[in-house]
C-alpha positions as CSV (number, residue, x, y, z in Angstrom):
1,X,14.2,10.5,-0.5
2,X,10.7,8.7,-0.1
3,X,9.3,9.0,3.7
4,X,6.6,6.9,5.2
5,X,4.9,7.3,8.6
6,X,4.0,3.9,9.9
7,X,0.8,4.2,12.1
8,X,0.1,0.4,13.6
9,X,-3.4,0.8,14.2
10,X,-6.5,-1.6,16.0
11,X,-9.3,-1.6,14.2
12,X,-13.1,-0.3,15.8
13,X,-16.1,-1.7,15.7
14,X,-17.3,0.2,13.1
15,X,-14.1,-0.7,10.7
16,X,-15.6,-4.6,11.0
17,X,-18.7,-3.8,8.9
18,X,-21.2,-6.8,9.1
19,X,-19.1,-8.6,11.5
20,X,-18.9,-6.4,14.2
21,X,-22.1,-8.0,16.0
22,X,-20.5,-11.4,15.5
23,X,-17.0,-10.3,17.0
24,X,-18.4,-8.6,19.8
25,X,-20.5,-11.7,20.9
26,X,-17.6,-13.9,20.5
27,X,-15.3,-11.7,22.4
28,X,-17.5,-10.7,25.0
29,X,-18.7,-15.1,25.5
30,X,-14.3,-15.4,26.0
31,X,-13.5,-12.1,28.2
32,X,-16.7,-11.1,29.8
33,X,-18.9,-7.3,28.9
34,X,-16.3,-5.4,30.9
35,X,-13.0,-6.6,29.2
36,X,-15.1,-5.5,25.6
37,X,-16.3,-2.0,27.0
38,X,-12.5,-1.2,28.7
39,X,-11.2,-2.7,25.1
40,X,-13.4,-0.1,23.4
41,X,-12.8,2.9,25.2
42,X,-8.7,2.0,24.7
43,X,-9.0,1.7,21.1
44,X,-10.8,5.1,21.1
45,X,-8.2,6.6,23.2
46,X,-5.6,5.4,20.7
47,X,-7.8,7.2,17.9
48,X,-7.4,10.1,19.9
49,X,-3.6,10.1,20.4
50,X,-3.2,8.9,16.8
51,X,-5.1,12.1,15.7
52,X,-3.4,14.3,17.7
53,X,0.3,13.3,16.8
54,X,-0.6,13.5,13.0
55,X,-2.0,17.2,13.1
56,X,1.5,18.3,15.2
57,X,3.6,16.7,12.6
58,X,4.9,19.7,9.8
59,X,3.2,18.0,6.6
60,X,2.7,18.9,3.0
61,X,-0.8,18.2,2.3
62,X,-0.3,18.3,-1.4
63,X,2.5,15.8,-1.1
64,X,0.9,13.3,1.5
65,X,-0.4,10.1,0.4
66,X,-2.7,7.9,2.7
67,X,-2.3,3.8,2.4
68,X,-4.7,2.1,4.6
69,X,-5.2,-1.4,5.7
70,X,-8.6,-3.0,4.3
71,X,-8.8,-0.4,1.2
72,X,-8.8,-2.0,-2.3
73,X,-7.2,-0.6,-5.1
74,X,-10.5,-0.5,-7.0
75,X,-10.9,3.3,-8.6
76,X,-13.4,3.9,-5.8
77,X,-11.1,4.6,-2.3
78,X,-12.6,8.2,-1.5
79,X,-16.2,6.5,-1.9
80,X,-15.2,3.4,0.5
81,X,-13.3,5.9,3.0
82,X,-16.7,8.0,3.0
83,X,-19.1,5.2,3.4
84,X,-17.4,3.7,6.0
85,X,-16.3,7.2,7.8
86,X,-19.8,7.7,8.1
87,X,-20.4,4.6,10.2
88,X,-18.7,5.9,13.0
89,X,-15.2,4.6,11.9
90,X,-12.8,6.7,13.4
91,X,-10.0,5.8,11.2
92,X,-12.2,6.4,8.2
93,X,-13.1,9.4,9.4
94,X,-9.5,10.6,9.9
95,X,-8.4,9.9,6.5
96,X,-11.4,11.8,4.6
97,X,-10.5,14.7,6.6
98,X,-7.0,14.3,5.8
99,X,-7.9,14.0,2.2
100,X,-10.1,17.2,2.6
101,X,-6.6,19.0,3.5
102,X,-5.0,18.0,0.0
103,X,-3.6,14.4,1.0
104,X,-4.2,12.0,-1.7
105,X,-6.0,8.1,-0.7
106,X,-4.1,5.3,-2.6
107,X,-6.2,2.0,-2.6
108,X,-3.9,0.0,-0.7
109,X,-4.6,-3.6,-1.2
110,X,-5.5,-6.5,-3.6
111,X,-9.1,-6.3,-3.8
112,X,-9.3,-10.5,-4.6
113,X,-7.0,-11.2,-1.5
114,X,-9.2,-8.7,0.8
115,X,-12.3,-10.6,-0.6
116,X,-10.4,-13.7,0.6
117,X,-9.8,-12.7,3.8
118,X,-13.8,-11.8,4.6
119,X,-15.0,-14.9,3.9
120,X,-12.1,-16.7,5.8
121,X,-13.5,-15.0,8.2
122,X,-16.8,-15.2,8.4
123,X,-16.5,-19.3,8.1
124,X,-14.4,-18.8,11.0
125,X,-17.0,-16.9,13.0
126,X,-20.0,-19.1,11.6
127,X,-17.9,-22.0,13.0
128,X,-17.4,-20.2,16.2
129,X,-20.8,-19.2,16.8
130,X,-22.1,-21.5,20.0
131,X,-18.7,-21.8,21.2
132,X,-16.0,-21.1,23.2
133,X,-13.3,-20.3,20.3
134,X,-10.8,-17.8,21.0
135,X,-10.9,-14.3,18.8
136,X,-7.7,-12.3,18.3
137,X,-9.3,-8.7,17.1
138,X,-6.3,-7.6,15.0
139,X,-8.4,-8.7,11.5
140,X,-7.5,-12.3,12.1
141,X,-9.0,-15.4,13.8
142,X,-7.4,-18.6,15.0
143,X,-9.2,-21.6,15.0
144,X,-7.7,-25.0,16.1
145,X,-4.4,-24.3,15.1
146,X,-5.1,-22.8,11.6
147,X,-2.8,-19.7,12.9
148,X,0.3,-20.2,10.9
149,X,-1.9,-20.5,7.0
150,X,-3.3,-16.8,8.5
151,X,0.5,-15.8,8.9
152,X,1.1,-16.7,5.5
153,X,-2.2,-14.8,3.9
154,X,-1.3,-11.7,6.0
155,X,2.4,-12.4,4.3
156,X,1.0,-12.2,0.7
157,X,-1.1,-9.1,1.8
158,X,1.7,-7.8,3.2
159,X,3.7,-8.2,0.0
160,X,1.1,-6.2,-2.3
161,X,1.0,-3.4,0.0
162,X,4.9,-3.1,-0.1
163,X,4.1,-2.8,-3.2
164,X,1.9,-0.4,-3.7
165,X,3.7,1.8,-1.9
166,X,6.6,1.0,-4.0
167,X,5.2,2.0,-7.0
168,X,2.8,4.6,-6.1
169,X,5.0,6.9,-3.5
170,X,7.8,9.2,-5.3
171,X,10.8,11.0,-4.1
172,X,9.7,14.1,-1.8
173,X,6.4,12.5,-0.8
174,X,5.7,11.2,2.7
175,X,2.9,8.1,3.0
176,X,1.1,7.2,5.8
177,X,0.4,4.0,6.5
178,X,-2.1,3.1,8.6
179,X,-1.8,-1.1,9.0
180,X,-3.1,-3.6,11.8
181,X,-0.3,-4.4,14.4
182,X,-0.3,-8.3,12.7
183,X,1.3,-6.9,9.2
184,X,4.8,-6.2,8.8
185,X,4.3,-4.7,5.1
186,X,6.7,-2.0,6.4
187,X,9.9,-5.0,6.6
188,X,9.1,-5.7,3.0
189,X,9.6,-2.0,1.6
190,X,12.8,-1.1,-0.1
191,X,15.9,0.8,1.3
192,X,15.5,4.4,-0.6
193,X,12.1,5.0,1.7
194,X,12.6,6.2,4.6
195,X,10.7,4.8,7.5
196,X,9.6,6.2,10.9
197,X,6.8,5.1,13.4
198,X,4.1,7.7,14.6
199,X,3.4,4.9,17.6
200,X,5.6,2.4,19.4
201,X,5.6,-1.1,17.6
């Protein structure tokens, strides 16, 4: 039996890269400085708890396996987790010390679909910019009504990562996946692996 450990995560400001400045402007123009700050310290609070509940679980460090929303399958994974783990991102920073304990980083996602998805959103942002459009921090953006074709892109993400897992997680290994709340990659997997939830969905 295959197990995976599905952590729905929110991704940090320093997950966003390049846009972070952007999405912070945009957010803060809509909700106002305080809503941004109480939104940060919750997201580092769920860090925290996310942390906490891994280290208490009884893994097998030689037979973990880390998938991770954003990572490309690309032959370079513990180089991207490092770079970005030492921009402050928290759930970066998790997995290399995960990986440090014997867990094993599986590049994740379609590297074209990824590349895809940053510059759908950075037109969306460059088309917000000066005014009042509404942001929805989970890695998407909706702008006049374009919310269902994002739905659909998340769907063929979605469908990859399934996949990956699929292919790349064998009998007495346990995954975990750590996905934004808007996927549902862990409907698409299939019956032999096991599923349970490290957070409420």
């Amino acid at each position: 039996m295959r197990t995976l450990i599905y952590i729905p995560i929110v991704h940090t400001d320093a997950d966003m890269g390049a846009m972070s400045e952007s999405l912070q402007q945009i957010y803060m123009k809509e909700y106002g400085r305080r809503k941004w700050t109480r939104r940060t310290a919750t997201v580092e609070k769920m860090w925290k708890e996310i942390e906490r509940r891994i280290a208490a679980l009884p893994l097998d460090y030689t037979k973990l396996k880390l998938y991770q929303d954003g990572l490309p399958k690309c032959g370079q994974e513990l180089e991207i987790a490092k770079s970005v783990a030492a921009g402050g991102s928290k759930n970066f920073q998790l997995l290399v010390r995960l990986v440090e304990k014997g867990a094993r980083l599986i590049g994740t996602e379609d590297p074209d679909l990824l590349i895809q998805e940053y510059n759908r959103l950075r037109n969306a942002l460059d088309n917000l910019k000066g005014s009042r459009g509404r942001v929805l921090l989970k890695k998407s953006v909706t702008v006049g009504g374009t919310s269902a074709s994002v739905e659909g892109f998340v769907s063929q993400r979605d469908k990859y990562i399934a996949a990956r897992i699929h292919e790349t997680l064998r009998d007495d290994e346990t995954g975990l996946l750590f996905l934004g709340v808007v996927h549902r990659a862990n409907e698409m997997l299939p019956s032999d692996i096991r599923i349970s939830y490290l957070l409420p969905i």
